[in-house]
C-alpha positions, 0 to 999 in steps of 0.5 A: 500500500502506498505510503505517500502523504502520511505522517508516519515518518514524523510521528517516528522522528518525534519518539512515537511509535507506530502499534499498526502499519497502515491499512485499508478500511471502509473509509479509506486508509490510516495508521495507529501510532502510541504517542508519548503520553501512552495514549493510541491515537489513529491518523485517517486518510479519507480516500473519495469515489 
């Protein structure tokens, strides 16, 4: 899956880490990464018809 627009490498750069490589899901594509503070957040890549 491409790999274009997303902020993986910014969330890795800045001490996250990403928990779930990015995937396909009805609304589009997105990426789960633990962000300092221990939350998991997602990152959404909406993708249109």
């Amino acid at each position: 899956m491409a790999r274009q627009n997303y902020p993986e490498p910014s969330v890795k750069k800045a001490g996250g880490a990403v928990t779930r490589e990015i995937f396909a899901f009805s609304e589009g594509r997105r990426f789960h990464f633990g962000a300092l503070d221990g939350h998991e957040l997602g990152v959404v890549k909406a993708e249109h018809a």
